[in-house]
KOLLUM-993646 format. One record per residue (C-alpha): residue number from 0; x, y, z. Coordinates in Angstrom, 2 decimals, always signed. Each point is the difference from the previous one (the first is absolute). Example, Ala and Ser with C-alpha at 12.3 -4.5 7.8 and 13.67 -1.06 7.14 Angstrom:
residues 2
(0; (+12.30; -4.50; +7.80))
(1; (+1.37; +3.44; -0.66))
***
This chain:
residues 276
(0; (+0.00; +0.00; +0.00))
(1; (+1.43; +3.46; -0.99))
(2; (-1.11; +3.39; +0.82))
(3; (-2.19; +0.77; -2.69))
(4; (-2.34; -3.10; +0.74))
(5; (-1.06; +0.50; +3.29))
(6; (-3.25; +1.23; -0.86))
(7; (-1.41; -2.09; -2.60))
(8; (-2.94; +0.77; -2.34))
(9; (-2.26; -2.85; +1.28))
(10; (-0.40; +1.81; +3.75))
(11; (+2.35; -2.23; +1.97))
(12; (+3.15; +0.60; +1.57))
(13; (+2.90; -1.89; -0.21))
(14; (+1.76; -1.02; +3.10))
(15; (+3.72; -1.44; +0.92))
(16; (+0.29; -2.01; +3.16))
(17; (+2.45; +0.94; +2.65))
(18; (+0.68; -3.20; +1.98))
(19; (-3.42; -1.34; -1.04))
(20; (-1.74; +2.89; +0.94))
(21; (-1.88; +2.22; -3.12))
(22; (+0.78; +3.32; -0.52))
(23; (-0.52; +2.10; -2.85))
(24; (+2.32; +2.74; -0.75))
(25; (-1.79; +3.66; -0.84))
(26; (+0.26; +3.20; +0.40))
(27; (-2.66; +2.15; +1.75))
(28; (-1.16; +1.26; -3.00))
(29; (-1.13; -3.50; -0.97))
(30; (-1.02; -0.83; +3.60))
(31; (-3.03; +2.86; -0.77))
(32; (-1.09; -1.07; -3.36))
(33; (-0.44; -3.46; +1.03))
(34; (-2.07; +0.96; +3.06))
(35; (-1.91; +2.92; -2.21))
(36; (-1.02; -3.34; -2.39))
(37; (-0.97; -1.93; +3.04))
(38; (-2.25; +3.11; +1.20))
(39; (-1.49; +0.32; -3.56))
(40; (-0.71; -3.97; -0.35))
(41; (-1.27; -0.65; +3.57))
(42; (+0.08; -3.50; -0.89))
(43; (+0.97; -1.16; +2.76))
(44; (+2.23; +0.50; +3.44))
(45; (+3.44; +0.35; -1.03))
(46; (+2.92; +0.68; +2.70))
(47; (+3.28; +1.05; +0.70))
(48; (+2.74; -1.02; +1.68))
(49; (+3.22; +2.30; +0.96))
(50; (+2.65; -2.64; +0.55))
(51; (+3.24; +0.86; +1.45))
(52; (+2.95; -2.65; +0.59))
(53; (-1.96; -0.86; +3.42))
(54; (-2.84; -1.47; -2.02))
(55; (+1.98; -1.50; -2.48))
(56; (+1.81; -1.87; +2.37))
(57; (-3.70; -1.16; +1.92))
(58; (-1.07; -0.83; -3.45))
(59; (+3.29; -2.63; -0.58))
(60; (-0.98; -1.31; +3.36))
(61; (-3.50; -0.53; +0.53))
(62; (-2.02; -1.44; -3.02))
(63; (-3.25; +1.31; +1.44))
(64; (+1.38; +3.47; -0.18))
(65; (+1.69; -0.39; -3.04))
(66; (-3.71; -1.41; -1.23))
(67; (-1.38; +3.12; +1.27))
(68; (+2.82; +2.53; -2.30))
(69; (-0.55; -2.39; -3.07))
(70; (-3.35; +1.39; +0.55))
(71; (+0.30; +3.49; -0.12))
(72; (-0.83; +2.02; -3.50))
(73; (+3.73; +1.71; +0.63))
(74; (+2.80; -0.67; +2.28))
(75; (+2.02; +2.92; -0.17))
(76; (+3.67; +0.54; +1.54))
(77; (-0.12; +2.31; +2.42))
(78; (+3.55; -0.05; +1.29))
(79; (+3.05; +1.23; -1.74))
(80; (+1.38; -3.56; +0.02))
(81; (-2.91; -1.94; -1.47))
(82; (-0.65; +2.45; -2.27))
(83; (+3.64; -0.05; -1.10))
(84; (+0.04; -4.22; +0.14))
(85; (-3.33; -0.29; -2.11))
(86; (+1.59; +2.64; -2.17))
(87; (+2.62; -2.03; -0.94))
(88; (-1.91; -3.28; -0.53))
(89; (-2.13; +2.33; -2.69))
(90; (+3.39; +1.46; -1.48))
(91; (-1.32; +3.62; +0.55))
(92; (+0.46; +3.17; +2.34))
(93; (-1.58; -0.70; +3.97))
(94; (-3.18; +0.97; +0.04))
(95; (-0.78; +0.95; +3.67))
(96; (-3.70; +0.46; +1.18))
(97; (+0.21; +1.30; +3.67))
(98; (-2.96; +0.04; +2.14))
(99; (-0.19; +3.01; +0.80))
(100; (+1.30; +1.63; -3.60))
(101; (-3.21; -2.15; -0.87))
(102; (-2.89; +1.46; +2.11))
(103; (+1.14; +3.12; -0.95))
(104; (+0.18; -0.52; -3.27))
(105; (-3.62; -1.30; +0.02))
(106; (-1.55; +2.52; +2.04))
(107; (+1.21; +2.56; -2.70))
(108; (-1.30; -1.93; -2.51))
(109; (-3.22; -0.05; +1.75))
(110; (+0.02; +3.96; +0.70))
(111; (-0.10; +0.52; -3.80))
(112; (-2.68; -3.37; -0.78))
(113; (-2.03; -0.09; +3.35))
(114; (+0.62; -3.32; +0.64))
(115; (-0.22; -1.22; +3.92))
(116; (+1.82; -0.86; +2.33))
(117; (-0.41; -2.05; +3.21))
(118; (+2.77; -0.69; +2.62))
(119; (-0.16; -3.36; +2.50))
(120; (+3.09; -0.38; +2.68))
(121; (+2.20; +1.15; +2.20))
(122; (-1.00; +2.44; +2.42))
(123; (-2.79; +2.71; +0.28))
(124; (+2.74; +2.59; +0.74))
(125; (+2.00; -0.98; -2.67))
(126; (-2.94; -0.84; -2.65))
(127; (-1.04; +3.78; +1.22))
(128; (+2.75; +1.81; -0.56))
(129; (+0.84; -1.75; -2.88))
(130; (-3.74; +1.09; -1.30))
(131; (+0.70; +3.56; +0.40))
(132; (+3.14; +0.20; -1.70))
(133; (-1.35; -1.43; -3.07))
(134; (-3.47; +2.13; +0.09))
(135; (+2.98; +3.13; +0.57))
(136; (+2.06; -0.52; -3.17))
(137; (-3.01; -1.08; -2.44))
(138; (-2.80; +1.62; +1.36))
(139; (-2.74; -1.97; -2.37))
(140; (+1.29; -3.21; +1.17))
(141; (-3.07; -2.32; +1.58))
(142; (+0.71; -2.25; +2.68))
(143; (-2.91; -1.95; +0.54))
(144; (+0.65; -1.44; +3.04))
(145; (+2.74; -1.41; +2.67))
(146; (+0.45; -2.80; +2.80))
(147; (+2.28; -0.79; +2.38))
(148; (-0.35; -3.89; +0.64))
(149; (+0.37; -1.20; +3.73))
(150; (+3.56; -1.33; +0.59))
(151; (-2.00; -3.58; +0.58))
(152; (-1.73; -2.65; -2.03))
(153; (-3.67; +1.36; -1.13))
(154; (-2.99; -1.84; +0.94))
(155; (-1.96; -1.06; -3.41))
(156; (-2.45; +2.07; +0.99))
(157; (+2.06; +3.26; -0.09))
(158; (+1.69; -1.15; -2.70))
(159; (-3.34; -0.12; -1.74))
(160; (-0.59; +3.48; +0.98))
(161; (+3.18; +1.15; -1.05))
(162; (-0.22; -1.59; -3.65))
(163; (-4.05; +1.57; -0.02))
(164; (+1.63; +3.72; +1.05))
(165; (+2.85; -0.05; -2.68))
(166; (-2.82; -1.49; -2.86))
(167; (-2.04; +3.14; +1.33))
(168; (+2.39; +2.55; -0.87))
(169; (+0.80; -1.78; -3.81))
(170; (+3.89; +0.89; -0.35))
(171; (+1.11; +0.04; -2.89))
(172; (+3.57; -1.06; +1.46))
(173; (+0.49; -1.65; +3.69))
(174; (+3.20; +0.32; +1.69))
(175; (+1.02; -1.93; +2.22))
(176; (+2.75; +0.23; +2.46))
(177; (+0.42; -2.74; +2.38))
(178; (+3.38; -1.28; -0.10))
(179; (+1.38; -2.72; -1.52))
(180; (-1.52; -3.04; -0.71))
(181; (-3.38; +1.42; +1.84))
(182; (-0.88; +2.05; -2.54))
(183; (+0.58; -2.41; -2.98))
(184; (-1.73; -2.45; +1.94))
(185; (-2.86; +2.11; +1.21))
(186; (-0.11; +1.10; -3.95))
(187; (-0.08; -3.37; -1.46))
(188; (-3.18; -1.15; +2.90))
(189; (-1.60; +3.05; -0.74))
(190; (-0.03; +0.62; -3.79))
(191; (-3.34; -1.93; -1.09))
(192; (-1.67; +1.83; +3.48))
(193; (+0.82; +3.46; -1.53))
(194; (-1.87; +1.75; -2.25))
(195; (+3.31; +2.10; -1.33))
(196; (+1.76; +0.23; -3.43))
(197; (+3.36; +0.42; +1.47))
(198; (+1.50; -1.40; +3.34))
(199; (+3.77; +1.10; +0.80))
(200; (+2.47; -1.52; +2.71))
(201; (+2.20; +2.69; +0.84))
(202; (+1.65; -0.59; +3.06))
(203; (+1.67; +3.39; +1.80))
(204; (-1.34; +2.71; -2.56))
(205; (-2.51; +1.49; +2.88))
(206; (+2.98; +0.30; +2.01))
(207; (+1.93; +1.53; -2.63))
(208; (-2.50; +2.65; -1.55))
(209; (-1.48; +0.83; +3.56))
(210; (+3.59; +1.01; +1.44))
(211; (+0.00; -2.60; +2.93))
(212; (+2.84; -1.53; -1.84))
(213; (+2.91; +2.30; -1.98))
(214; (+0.37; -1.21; -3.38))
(215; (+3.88; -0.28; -0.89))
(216; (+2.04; +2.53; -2.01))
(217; (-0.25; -0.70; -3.95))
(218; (+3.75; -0.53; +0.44))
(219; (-0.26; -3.28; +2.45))
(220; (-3.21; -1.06; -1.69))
(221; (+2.17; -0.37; -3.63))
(222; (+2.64; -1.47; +1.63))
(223; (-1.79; -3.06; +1.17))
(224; (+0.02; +0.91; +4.24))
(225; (-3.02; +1.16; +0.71))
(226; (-0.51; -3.22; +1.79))
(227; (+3.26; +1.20; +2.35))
(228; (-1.93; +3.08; +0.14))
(229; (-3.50; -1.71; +1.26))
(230; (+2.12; -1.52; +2.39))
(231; (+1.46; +3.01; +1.92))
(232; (-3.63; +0.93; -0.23))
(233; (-1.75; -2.50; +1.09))
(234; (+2.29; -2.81; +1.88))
(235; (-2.59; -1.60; +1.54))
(236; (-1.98; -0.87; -2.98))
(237; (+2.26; -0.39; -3.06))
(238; (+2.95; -1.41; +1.72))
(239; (-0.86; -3.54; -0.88))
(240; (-1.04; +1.00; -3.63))
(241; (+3.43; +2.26; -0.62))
(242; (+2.60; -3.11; +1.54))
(243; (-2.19; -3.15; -0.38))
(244; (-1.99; -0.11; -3.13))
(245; (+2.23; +2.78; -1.60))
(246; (+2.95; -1.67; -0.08))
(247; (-1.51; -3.76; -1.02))
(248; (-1.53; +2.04; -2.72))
(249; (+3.36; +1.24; -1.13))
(250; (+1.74; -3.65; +0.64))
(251; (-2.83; -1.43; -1.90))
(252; (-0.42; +2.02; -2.78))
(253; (+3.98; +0.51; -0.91))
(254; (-0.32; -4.04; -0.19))
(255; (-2.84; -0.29; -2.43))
(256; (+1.45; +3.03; -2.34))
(257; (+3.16; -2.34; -0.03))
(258; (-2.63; -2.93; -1.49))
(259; (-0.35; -2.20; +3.18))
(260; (-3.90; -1.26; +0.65))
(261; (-1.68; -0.58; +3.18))
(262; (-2.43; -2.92; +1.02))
(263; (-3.21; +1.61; +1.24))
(264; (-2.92; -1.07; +1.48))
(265; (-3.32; -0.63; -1.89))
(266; (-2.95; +1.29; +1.77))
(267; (-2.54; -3.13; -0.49))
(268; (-3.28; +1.26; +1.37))
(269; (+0.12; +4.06; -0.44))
(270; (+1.36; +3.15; +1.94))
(271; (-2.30; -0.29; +3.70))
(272; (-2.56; +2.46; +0.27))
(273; (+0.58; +2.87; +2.38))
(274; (-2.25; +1.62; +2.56))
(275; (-0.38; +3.74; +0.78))
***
C-alpha cells in the first residue's frame, strides 16, 4: 500500500497491521471526510478508535480486545510512534491523529456544518470546563449533552437510562473518553443500543482541550516524547503505559520491521461484552 491509495474509490479504507493490530494511516483531513460520508449515509453506527502504542500492545495480547479494534470503522495512530511504525509498514509519511488535535478538529468542522456533539467520561469538572472552552473558540458549536459515569460498574438499569438520555439528545458524533480498554469496550457493547451515526474512543482529549492536563510543546510532541512528557505530568497514571507497554511496543515492533512473526492467540467465541 502506498500513499496515494489510502482512500480508495469504493468507500473503504485500507489498513496495515502493527503487531496484529489494524491501523489505517491518514491524515486529519481524511479523518473528516470519512466521518462527513458516515454523517451523510447514516447507515449505520460506525466508530472510532484512537490507538496509541498502549492499545496496540493490549490488542497483540488479548484476542478479545484485539476482536474489539478489528471492529472499529478506523483505528487511527495516535502516538508519534505508531503513527511512525504503521507509516512505515504503508511506505509513506506518519500520519498522526491525536485525540485531542481530533476533537478539535471536529468541533470546527461542526461550527461551520452544525453537526452535534455529545461528550460521555471523565469527570463533570473536567467534561465542564472542557465544554466551555470549546463553546469559547467556536461559538456556534452544539454540544448536546455530557455525563460523567460513576467510577463503578452501572446497574442495567442505569445503564438503560444512560443509553435512553444519549438517544434523546441524537448526536451526530459521541465521544467518549473513558480510558483505555473501557471505552473501546463500552463502545463495542453499546453500538447497536445507540441511536448515533458516529461513536469516537478518544481517551485523554477532555483532559487536554479542558486544560486539566498541559498538552506538550510542538517540539517534544515531533520528537516522539510526549509520552516522557505525560509522565512528569501525570506519574501516577501513565507510568505503567510510558515504561511497561511503551517499551514492549518498541521491542516488539523493531522485531517485526526486521521480518520476525509472532504466534497470537485466536479469540474462539468473540470479544466479552462489557457493562457500564
Amino acid at each position: 500500500m502506498t500513499a496515494e491509495n489510502h482512500l480508495a474509490s469504493d468507500g473503504s479504507v485500507p489498513s496495515v497491521r502493527v503487531l496484529g493490530v489494524p491501523v489505517h494511516v491518514l491524515d486529519m483531513g481524511e479523518v473528516l471526510q470519512v466521518m462527513e460520508q458516515w454523517l451523510c449515509l447514516r447507515d449505520r453506527t460506525h466508530w472510532v478508535a484512537v490507538t496509541s502504542s498502549h492499545g496496540v500492545v493490549e490488542g497483540e495480547k488479548d484476542p478479545a480486545f484485539r476482536a474489539i479494534l478489528e471492529s472499529a470503522d478506523l483505528s487511527l495512530p495516535d502516538g508519534k510512534w505508531t503513527a511512525r511504525v504503521a507509516a512505515k509498514k504503508a511506505a509513506c509519511p506518519p500520519r498522526q491523529v491525536r485525540g485531542a488535535d481530533f476533537l478539535r478538529a471536529f468541533c470546527r468542522l461542526s461550527n461551520e456544518k452544525g453537526y452535534t456533539n455529545f461528550f460521555y467520561g471523565d469527570t463533570e469538572e473536567v467534561l465542564a470546563l472542557c465544554t466551555t472552552r470549546l463553546s469559547e473558540q467556536f461559538s456556534r458549536l452544539r454540544i448536546v449533552g455530557t455525563y460523567s459515569p460513576p467510577f463503578r460498574e452501572l446497574t442495567p438499569e442505569e445503564d438503560a437510562q444512560v443509553v435512553k438520555m444519549i438517544n434523546q439528545t441524537t448526536p451526530d458524533v459521541l465521544w467518549v473518553g473513558l480510558g483505555l480498554p473501557k471505552q473501546e469496550q463500552w463502545i463495542f457493547s453499546h453500538r447497536e443500543k445507540l441511536n448515533v451515526p458516529v461513536m469516537v474512543a478518544v481517551g485523554a482529549a477532555f483532559k487536554f482541550v479542558s486544560g486539566k492536563v498541559k498538552s506538550a510543546p510542538p517540539w517534544i510532541r515531533d520528537s516522539g516524547f510526549e509520552w516522557l512528557w505525560r509522565f512528569f505530568h501525570e506519574p501516577l497514571r501513565t507510568w505503567r503505559r510510558a515504561f511497561v507497554y511503551g517499551p514492549q511496543f518498541a521491542a516488539r515492533s523493531i522485531l517485526e520491521l526486521s521480518g520476525w512473526s509472532f504466534p497470537r492467540k485466536r479469540e474462539s467465541t468473540g470479544p466479552p461484552p462489557a457493562q457500564g
